[in-house]
LUMRO-123568 format. One line per field, with one value per residue (C-alpha): chain; x, y, z; residue in one letter. Coordinates in steps of 0.02 Angstrom, whole numbers, plus 50000, padded with zeros to 5 digits. Layout:
<pts>
ch <- c(A;...) $
px <- c(X;...) $
py <- c(Y;...) $
pz <- c(Z;...) $
aa <- c(A;...) $
</pts>
This chain:
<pts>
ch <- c(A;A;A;A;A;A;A;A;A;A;A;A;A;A;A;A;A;A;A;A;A;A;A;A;A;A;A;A;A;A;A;A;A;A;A;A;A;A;A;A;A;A;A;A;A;A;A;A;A;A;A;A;A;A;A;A;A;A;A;A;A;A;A;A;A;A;A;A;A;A;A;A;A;A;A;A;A;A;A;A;A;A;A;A;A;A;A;A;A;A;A;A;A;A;A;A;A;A;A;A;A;A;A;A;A;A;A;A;A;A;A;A;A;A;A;A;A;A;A;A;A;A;A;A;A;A;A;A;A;A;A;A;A;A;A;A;A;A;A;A;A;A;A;A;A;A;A;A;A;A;A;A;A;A;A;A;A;A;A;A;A;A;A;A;A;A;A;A;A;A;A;A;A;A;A;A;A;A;A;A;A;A;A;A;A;A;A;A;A;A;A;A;A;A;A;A;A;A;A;A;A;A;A;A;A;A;A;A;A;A;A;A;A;A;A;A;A;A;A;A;A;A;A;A;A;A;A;A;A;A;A;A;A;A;A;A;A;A;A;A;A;A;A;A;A;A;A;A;A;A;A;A;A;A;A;A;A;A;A;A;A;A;A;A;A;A;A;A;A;A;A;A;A;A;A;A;A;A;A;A;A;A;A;A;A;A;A;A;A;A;A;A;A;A;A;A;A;A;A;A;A;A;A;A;A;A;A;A;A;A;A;A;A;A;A;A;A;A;A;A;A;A;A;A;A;A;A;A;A;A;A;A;A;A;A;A;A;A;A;A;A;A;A;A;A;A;A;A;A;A;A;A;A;A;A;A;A;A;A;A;A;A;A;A;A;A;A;A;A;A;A;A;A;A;A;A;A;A;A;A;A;A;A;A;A;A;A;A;A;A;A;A;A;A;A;A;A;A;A;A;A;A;A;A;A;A;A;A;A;A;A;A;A;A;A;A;A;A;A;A;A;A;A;A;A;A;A;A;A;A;A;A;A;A;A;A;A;A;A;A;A;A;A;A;A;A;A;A;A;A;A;A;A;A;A;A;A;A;A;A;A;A;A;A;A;A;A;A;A;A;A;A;A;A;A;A;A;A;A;A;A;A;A;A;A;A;A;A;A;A;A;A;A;A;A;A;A;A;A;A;A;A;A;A;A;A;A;A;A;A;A;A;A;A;A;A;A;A;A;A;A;A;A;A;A;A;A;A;A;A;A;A;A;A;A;A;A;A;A;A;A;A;A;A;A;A;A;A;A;A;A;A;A;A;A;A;A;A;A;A;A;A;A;A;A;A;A;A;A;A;A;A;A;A;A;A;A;A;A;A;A;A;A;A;A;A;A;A;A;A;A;A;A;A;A;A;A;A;A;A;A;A;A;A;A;A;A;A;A;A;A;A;A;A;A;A;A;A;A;A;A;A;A;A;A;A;A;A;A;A;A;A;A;A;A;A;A;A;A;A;A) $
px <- c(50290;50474;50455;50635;50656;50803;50651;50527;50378;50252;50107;50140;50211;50412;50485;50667;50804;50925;51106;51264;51407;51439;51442;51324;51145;51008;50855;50679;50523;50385;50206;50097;50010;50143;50267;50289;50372;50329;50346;50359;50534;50575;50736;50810;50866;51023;51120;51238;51186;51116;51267;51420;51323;51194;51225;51155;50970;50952;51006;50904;50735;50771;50755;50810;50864;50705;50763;50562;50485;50361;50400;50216;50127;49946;49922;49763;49619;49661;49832;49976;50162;50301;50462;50576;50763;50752;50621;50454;50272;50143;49950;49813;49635;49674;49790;49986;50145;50298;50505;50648;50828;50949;51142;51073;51112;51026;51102;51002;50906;50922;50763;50727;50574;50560;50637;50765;50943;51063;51240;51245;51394;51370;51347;51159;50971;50876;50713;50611;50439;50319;50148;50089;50239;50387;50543;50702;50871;51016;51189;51326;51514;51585;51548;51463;51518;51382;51264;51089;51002;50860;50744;50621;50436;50298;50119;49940;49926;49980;50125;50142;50259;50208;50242;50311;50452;50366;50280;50064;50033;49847;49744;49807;49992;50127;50325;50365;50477;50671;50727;50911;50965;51124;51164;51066;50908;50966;50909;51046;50964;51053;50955;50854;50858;50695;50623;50608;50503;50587;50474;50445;50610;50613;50780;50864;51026;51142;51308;51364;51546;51470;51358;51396;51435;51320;51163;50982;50891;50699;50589;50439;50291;50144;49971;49874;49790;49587;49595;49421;49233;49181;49014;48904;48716;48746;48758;48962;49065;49263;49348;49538;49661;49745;49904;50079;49954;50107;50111;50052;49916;49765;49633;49461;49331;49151;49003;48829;48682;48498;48473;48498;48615;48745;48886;49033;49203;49348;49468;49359;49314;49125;49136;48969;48818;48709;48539;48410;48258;48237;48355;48480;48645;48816;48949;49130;49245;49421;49569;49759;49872;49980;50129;50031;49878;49764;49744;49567;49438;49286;49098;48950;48798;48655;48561;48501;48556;48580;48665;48806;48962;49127;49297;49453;49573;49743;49820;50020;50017;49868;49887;49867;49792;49685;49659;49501;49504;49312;49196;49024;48878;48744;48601;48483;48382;48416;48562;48669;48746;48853;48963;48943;49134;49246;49338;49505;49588;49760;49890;49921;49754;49680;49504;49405;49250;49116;48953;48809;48663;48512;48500;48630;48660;48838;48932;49022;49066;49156;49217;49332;49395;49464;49375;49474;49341;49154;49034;48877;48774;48682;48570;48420;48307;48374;48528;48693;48812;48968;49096;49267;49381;49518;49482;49645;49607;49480;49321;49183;49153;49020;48940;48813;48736;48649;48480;48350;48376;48420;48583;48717;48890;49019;49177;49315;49467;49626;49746;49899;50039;49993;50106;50156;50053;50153;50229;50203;50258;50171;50209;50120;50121;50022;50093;50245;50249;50122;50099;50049;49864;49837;49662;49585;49720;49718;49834;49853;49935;49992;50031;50079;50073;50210;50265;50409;50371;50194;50028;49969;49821;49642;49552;49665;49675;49794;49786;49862;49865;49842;49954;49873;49788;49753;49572;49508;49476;49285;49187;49062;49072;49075;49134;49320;49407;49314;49417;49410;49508;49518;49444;49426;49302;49354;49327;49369;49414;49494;49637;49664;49618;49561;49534;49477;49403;49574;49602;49767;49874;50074;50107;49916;49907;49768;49772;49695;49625;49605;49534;49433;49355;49276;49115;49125;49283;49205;49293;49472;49568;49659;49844;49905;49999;50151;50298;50441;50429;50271;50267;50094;50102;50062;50009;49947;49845;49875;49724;49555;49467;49303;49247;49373;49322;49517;49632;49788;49889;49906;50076;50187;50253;50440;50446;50307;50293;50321;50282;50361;50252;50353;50295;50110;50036;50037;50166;50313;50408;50423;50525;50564;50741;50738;50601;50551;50473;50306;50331;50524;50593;50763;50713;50770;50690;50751;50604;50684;50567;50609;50536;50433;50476;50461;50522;50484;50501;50427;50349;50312;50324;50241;50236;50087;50155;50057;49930;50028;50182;50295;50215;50366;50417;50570;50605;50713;50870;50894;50696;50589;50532;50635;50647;50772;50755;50909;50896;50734;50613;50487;50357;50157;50116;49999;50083;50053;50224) $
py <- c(49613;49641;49686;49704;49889;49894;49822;49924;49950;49888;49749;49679;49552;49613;49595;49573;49663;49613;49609;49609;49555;49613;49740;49718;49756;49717;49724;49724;49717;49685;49630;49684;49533;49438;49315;49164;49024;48840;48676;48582;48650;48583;48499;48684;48680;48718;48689;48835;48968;49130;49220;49170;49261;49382;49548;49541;49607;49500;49357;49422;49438;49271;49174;48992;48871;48770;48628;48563;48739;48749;48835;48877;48997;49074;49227;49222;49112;49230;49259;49134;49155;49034;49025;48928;48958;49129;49196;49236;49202;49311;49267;49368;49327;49341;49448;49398;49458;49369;49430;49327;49416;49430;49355;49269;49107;48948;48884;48799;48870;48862;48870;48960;48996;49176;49141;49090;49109;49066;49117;49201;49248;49442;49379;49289;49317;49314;49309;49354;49283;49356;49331;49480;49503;49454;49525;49504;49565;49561;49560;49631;49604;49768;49905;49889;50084;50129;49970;49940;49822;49738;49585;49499;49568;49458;49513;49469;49669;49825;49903;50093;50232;50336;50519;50491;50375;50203;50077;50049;49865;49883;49848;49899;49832;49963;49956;50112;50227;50209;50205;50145;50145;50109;49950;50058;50084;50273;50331;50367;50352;50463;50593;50558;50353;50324;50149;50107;49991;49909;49759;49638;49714;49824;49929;50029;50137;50156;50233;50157;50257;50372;50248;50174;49997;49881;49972;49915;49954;49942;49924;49899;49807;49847;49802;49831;49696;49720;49636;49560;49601;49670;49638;49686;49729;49881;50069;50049;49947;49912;49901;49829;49928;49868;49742;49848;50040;50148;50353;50433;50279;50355;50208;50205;50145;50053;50004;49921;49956;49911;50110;50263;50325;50454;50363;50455;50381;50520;50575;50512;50615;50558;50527;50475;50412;50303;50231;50148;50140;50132;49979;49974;50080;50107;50225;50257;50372;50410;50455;50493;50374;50447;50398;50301;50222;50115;49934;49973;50087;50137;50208;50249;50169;50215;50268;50106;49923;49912;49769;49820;49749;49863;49832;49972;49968;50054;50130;50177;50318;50421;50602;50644;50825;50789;50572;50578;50622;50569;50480;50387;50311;50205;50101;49970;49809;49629;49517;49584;49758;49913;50023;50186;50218;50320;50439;50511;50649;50589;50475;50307;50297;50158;50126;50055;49968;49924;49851;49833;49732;49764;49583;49414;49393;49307;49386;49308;49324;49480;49584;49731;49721;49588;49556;49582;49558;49520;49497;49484;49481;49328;49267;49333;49475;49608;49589;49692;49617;49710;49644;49791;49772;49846;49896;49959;50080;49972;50077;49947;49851;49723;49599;49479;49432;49294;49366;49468;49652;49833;49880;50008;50055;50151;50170;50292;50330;50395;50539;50502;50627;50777;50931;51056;51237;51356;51229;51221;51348;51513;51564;51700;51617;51751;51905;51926;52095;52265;52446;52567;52628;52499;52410;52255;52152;51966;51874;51699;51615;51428;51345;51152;51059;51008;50842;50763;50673;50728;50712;50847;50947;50912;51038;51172;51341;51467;51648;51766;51972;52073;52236;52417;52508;52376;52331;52247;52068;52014;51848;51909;51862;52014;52125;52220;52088;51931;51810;51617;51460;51281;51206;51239;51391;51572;51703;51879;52014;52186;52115;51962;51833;51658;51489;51386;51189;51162;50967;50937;50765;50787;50885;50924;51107;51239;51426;51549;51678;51863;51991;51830;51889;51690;51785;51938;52063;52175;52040;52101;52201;52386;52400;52519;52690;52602;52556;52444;52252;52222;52087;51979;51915;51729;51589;51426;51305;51102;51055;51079;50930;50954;50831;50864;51081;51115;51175;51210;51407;51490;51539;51604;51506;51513;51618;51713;51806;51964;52069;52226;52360;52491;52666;52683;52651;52816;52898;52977;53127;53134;53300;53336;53414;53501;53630;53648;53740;53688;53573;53576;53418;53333;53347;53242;53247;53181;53127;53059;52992;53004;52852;52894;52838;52650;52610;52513;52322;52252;52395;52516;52686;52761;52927;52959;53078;53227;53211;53260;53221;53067;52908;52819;52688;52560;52433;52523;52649;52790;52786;52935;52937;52802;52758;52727;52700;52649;52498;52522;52397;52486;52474;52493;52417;52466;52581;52467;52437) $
pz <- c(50886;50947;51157;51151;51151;51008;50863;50796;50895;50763;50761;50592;50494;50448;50280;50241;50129;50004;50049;49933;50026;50206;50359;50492;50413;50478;50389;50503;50407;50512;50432;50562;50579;50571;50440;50508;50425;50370;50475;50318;50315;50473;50389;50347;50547;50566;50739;50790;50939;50876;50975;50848;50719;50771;50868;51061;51025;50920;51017;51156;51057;50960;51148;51189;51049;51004;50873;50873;50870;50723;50585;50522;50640;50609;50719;50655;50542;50406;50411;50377;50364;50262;50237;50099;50075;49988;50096;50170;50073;50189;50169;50239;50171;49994;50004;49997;50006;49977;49972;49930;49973;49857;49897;50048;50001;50057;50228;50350;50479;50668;50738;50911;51018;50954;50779;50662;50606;50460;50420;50237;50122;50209;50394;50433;50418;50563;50598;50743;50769;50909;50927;50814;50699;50617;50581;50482;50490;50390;50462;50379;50419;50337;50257;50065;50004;49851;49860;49777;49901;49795;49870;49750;49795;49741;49804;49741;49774;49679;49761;49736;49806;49944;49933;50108;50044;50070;49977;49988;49954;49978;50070;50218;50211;50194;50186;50296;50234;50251;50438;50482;50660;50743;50870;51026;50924;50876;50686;50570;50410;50292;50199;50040;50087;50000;49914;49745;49652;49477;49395;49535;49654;49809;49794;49918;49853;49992;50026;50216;50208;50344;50438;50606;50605;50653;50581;50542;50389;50451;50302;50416;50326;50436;50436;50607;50677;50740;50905;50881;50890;51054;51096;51270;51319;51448;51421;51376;51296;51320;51132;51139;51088;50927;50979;50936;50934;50923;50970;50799;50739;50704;50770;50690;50822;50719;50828;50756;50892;50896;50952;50889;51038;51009;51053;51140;51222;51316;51175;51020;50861;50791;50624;50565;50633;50531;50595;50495;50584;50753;50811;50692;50664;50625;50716;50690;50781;50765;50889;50867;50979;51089;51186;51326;51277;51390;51352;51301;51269;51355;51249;51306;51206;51277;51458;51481;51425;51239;51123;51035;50930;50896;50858;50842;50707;50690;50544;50539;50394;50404;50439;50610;50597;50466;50429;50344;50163;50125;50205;50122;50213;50144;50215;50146;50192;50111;50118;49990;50054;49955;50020;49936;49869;49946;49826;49893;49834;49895;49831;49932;50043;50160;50151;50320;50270;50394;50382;50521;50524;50652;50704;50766;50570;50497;50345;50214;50014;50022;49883;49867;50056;50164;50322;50479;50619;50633;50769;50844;51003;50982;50838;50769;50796;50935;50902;50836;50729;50625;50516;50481;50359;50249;50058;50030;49885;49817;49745;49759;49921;49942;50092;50127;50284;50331;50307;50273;50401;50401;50355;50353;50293;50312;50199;50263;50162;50245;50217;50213;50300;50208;50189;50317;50308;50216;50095;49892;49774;49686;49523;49397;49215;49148;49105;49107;49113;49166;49115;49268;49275;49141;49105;49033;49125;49189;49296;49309;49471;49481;49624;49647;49816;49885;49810;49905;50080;50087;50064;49977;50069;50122;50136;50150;50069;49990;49986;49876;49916;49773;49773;49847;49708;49574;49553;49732;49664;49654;49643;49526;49338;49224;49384;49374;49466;49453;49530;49488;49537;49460;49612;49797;49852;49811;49949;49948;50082;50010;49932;49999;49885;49981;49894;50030;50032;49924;49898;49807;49807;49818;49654;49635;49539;49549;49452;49534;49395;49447;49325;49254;49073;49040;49102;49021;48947;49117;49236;49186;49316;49319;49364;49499;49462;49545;49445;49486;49560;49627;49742;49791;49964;49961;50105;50104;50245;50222;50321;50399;50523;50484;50615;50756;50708;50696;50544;50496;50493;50349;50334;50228;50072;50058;49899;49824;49631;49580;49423;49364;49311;49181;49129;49088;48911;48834;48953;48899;48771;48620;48507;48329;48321;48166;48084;47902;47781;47677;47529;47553;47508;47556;47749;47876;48056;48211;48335;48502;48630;48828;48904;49069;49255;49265;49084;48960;48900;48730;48716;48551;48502;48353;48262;48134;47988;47925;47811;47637;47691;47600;47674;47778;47726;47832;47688;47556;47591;47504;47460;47503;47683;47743;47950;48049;48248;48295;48424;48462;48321;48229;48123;48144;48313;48503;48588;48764;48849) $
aa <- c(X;X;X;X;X;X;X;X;X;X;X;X;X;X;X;X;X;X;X;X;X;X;X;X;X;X;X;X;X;X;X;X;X;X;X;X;X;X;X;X;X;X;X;X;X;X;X;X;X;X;X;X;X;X;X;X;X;X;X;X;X;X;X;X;X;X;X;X;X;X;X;X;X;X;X;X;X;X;X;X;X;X;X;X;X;X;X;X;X;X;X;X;X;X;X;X;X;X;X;X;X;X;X;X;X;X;X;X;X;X;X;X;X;X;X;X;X;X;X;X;X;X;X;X;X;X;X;X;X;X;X;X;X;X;X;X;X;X;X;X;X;X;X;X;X;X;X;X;X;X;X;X;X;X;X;X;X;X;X;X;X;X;X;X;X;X;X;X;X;X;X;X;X;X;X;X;X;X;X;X;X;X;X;X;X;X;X;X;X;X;X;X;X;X;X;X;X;X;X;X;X;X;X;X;X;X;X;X;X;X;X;X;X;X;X;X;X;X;X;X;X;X;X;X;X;X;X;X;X;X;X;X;X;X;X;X;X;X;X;X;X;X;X;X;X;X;X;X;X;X;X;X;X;X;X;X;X;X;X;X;X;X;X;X;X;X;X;X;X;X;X;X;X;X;X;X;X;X;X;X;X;X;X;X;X;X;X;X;X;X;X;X;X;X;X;X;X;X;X;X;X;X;X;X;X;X;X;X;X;X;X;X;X;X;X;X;X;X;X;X;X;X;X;X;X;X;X;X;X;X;X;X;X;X;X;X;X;X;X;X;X;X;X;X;X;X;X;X;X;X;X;X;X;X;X;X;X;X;X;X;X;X;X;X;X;X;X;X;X;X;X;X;X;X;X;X;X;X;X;X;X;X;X;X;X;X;X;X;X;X;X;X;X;X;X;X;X;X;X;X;X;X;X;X;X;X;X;X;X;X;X;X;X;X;X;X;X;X;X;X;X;X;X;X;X;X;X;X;X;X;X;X;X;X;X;X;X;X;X;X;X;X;X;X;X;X;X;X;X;X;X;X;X;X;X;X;X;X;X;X;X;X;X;X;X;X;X;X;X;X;X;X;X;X;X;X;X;X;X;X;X;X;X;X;X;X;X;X;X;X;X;X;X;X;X;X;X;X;X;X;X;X;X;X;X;X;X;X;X;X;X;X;X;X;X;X;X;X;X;X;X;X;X;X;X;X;X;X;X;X;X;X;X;X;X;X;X;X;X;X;X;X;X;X;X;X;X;X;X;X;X;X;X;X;X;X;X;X;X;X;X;X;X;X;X;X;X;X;X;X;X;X;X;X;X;X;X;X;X;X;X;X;X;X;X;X;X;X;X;X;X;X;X;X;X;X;X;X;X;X;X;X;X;X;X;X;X;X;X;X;X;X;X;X;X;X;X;X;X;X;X;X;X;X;X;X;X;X;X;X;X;X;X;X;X;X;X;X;X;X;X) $
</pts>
């Protein structure tokens, strides 16, 4: 990764963007792990200093001119980065990940002992390698206006949009979302820059009229590296911090024992604890990087010497308040071992896998995830090994070890950024409309997570209050009241309705039912004497931590619903204007009917005629006992407003 402090402070491999034709653009991605390009194509070296065509930084981070410096770099035995004329061709395990720019033309490269460099019709492509990562840039030589940047994305993986703005590959690898900066580092990307996926091409649509020239579109591609199994015999253990941890990471921590210790390490969240038996188990922990992070990490495994294997691995997009979205366990004996599927409510989630063997066993044929570390204390009996891993958002994950033991796994799925408490929207979608003091009523509220830049919520509730003087709602079927919702767990406290344990991905929906008849007509609700707009005061909560014991605020949604309630059913004057005598014929008589306070809206009024009187009729003029009612519609119908 960059250590110059204008590039992105990311361990991973960078990708690069598409450029039309010119004004100073660079574009970073960086593949935590890193790209890094082919000696066969040794004879694409160029011969002119990085300087006449790159800006400073880049110069800087690009280092001395190396003509013989290889051109095919493996960061590590599973990774492997190449590079042909039209771009990069990432491997990692199985997994790979290759982008070709667009208008960048084929020039030769000059090679360097950080990188390499090329003029193109727009300016030149450089490319940065470092130990753990790679990046690219595009410069531009003036300013593109309205411009579509597209680069040819070929992956082995399924690439999908992030509610955040960026792109899962799987698996671990992400394209973060859109992030320009200027020449000194300082983000200026404009508002609603967001990625888009079209058959086989990343596209960016930019306007650059406003931007500051030179600027840097950094599409990071990041996959955090594990820095290796870890293993000791002594009461702690020192895990490495992932290479290029950055403030925000949330690191998951796995360690296989031959106790049943609780482990425990300063500023670490248990997650699960897993023994089987006596000298075998699996832990993970999680912690939330900050801005200074030591180089490694200290747990305590036991009160006296104990064997143990761990390893820590960093994730870029998970939600820091609340990163796990579900977690399974499973244990077993044999060689061939399951993890028990993870299944995440959110959109665009990572998936650790770990397995743990209670002896010196080796692992191989894995399915479903790609193995990023594995370890062991020694061989045999009395030993610890682990292997960790990434499933992406695989569902079935499988390993073998070496032989016959006690096993256990872990498979932990990742939230992504989920959305801020108070966030979503309320609406009623059932009735419209209310009459005061009214009975046998049911309301229906809606509400949809919030589906733009977030994550949805896990775990996190919404509560609605129910106006003074309707029916307080209830959670017991066949009960005035009875109040139901599509999912999550329905509380109630006077009239605060509260559906808590709410899992929704970005856009997610859940109704919330109160005066619920499903379980009998008794469940309905009564209406208040109040007329007018009656407003429902509504909240919602984005998270809870189960493990860390913390959770978001309920807070106040931006808008909430209202319903007006008009006069009540029944309510209201009516008087006949003229009087008549018995069996006189030729009458006319004026009834006019004074609505009551509050009003009426398709509602009904009807009049029932004396017994022996000419039936009315409303079909034929100039007929006996013909109705008029000026604008208001009549006919037979309920008198409810």
């Amino acid at each position: 990764m960059a250590s110059d402090p204008h590039l992105r402070r990311k361990s991973g491999t960078a990708l690069g963007v598409l450029a039309p034709h010119a004004a100073i653009l660079a574009v970073l991605l960086s593949l935590v792990a890193v790209l890094l390009v082919s000696s066969q194509l040794a004879r694409l070296d160029g011969g002119k200093a990085a300087s006449q065509h790159t800006t400073a930084f880049l110069t800087k981070a690009l280092g001395s001119p190396q003509s013989s410096a290889p051109l095919v770099r493996k960061p590590s035995r599973s990774q492997t980065v190449r590079l042909n004329r039209n771009g990069f061709t990432y491997v990692h395990g199985t997994d790979a990940v290759s982008l070709a720019t667009n208008g960048a033309g084929t020039a030769r490269w000059t090679r360097y002992r950080n990188g390499v460099s090329r003029k193109t019709p727009f300016g030149s492509e450089t490319i940065t390698i470092l130990p753990f990562a790679t990046e690219q840039f595009l410069t531009v030589t003036r300013r593109q206006g309205h411009t579509t940047w597209t680069w040819r994305l070929g992956t082995t993986l399924n690439p999908t949009l992030n509610v955040d703005g960026g792109v899962d590959l799987g698996r671990g690898l992400h394209i973060s979302p859109v992030r320009i900066v200027d020449a000194s580092g300082k983000d200026v990307t404009p508002s609603g820059a967001r990625w888009s996926l079209d058959h086989g091409l990343l596209e960016l649509k930019l306007d650059d009229s406003h931007l500051p020239l030179p600027y840097v579109i950094d599409p990071a591609v990041t996959f955090r590296a594990i820095a290796g199994v870890t293993t000791a015999n002594a009461t702690t253990i020192a895990l490495s911090k992932p290479l290029g941890t950055a403030s925000g990471d949330v690191l998951v921590a796995s360690l296989s024992t031959v106790n049943n210790y609780a482990v425990t390490s300063p500023g670490w969240t248990l997650l699960s604890q897993v023994p089987n038996g006596a000298t075998s188990e699996l832990i993970s922990l999680y912690k939330v990087a900050g801005g200074a992070e030591p180089a490694s990490y200290t747990f305590t495994v036991g009160t006296v010497a104990v064997k143990v294997a761990g390893a820590i691995e960093g994730f870029t997009s998970a939600d820091n308040n609340a990163p796990i979205d579900d977690l399974k366990t499973a244990t077993g004996s044999g060689t061939a071992m399951t993890a028990t599927n993870a299944v995440p409510v959110q959109n665009s989630t990572d998936t650790v896998v770990a397995f743990a063997v209670g002896r010196g066993d080796t692992y191989s044929g894995q399915t479903g995830f790609t193995s990023q570390a594995s370890g062991k204390t020694g061989n045999g009996g009395g030993n610890a090994s682990l292997n960790m891993g990434d499933a992406g958002n695989n569902t079935s994950m499988t390993d073998t070890n070496s032989s016959s033991a006690v096993w256990e796994a872990q498979a932990i799925a990742l939230s992504p950024t989920l959305e801020a408490d108070g966030s979503g929207t309320l609406t009623v979608t059932a009735p419209t409309k209310l009459a005061a003091s009214s009975t046998g009523n049911t309301v229906t509220f809606h509400y949809v997570a919030a589906s733009v830049n977030t994550g949805g919520i896990n775990k996190g509730g919404l509560k609605i209050t129910i106006p003074a003087g309707w029916t307080a709602p209830q959670t017991t079927a066949n009960v005035a009241g009875d109040t139901t919702s599509t999912t999550g767990t329905v509380s109630v406290s006077g009239q605060v309705i509260t559906v808590s344990n709410l899992s929704l991905a970005a856009g997610g929906t859940v109704n919330v039912v109160y005066g619920d008849t499903t379980g009998g007509a008794g469940g309905a609700s009564t209406i208040g004497a109040t007329t007018g707009s009656q407003s429902f005061t509504c909240q919602s909560q984005a998270w809870t931590n189960a493990y860390a014991a913390t959770n978001g605020t309920f807070t106040n949604l931006g808008a909430c619903p209202s319903l007006t309630v008009y006069a009540p059913n029944g309510s209201g004057t009516a008087a006949a204007t003229a009087k008549v005598s018995a069996s006189a014929t030729g009458q006319t008589i004026t009834n006019t009917y004074t609505v009551a306070t509050g009003g009426m809206s398709g509602g009904a009024v009807s009049m029932v005629v004396p017994t022996g009187w000419t039936a009315p009729q409303s079909t034929t003029a100039n007929a006996a006992g013909y109705v008029t009612a000026g604008h208001v519609p009549h006919g037979v119908s309920n008198p409810r407003n």
